[in-house]
Structures are given as C-alpha cells and as structure tokens.
N, C-alpha and C positions, 0 to 999 in steps of 0.2 A: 597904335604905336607910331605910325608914317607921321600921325598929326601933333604927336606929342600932346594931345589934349589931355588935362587931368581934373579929376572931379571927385570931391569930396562930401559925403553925403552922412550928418550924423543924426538919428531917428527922423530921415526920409526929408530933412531942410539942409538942400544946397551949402556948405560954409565956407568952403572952400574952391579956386577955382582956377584955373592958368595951364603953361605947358612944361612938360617934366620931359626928358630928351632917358629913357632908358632902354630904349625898342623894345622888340617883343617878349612876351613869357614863353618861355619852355619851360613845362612841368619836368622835361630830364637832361635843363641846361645846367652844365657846370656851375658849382658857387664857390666863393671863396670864405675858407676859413682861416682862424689860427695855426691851423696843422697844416693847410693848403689846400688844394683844390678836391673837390668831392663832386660826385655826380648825381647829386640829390637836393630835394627841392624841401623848402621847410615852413614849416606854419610856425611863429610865436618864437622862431628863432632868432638869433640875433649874428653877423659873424664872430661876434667878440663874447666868448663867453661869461663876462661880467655881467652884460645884459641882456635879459629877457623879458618877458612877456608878463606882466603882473596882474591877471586879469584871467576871465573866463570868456568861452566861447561856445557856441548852446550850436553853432554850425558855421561851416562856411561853403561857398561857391564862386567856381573862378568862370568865368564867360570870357566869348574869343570876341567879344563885341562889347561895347557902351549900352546900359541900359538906358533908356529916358527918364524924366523924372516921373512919367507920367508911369513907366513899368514899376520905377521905385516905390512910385505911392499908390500902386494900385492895392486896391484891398484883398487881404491874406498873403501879400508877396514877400512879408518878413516872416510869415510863419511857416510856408513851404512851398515849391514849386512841383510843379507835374515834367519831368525828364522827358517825359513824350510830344509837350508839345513847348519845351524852352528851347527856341533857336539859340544857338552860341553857346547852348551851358556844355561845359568842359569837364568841370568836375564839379560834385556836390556832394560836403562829407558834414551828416547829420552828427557825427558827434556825439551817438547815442547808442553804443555798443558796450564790450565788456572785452578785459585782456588789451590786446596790444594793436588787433586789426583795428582800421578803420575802412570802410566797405564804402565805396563812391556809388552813389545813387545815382548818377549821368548815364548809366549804362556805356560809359567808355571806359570800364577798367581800371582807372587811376587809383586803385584801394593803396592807401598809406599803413605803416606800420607808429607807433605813439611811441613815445621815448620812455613812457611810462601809464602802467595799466589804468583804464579807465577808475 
C-alpha cells in the first residue's frame, strides 16, 4: 500500500501492471454504500447495487504482502495453500461449504457469512 504498486495476474501471466494510490485493506474498514456507510467487507459486491459479480469463485485469499510471480506460478499454488507455512496469508475462504457460513482456513478467524446459501 506505501508503494502503491499494483499487479495483475490472470492464469499466473503478469497483464497488467502500475500504481493505484487506495492504501491499505482492512477486513473491518468502513465501506460505502447506497444506504451509507457499513462496517463490513465484501467479496463480489459492488457499492451500487445495479452491479455485481457475474461469475463464480471456486476461493479466494487476501495476503498482507505481494506475492512473486515465482509464488504465483509455483506449482499447486492455484489449487491450495498450507496456512502453516503461507507468510502474510490473512484470510483464505475455500468456498466449499454449505448454508451461509463461510469458515477462513488462515487460522485467523475472518469466517464470513454468504448473502446466500451455498
């Protein structure tokens, strides 16, 4: 965030690349919506509720670091990581549950709730 570096990576080739100025993430920084401000963080949302997300998501993971390309493309690294030995992972939501929990795999607690059952 300090460096405003941003990198975009889609199936593990660099495409994008420059500096984007929105400092850090907090998973329980304020956002802004059409109703106003709320104290929660959102996957696949949008603040305008016309638009959303049109697409599927098999997982995702937030890291407090930049990964390399070389972490990017190492091999099994889109299929899963080990929480015990990923420096910086923050939160990891496998996306493979049932109902409404969603259960963070980072061992840091960040379990989400789904806007709708798996």
């Amino acid at each position: 965030a300090a460096s405003g570096a941003m990198a975009v990576y889609i199936d593990g080739t660099q495409t994008v690349s420059g500096t984007y100025e929105l400092g850090n993430v907090n998973l329980l920084q304020t956002s802004w919506t059409e109703e106003g401000a709320t104290n929660t963080f959102h996957i696949g949302k949008s603040y305008n509720t016309t638009r959303w997300f049109n697409g599927a998501m098999s997982e995702v993971r937030i890291w407090s670091r930049a990964l390399t390309t070389e972490e990017i493309n190492a091999e099994g690294h889109f299929y899963g990581v080990d929480p015990s030995t990923a420096q910086g992972l923050l939160a990891y939501w496998k996306l493979n549950g049932t109902g409404t929990h969603v259960e963070d795999y980072s061992g840091n607690g960040n379990h989400g709730t789904a806007e709708k059952a798996f």
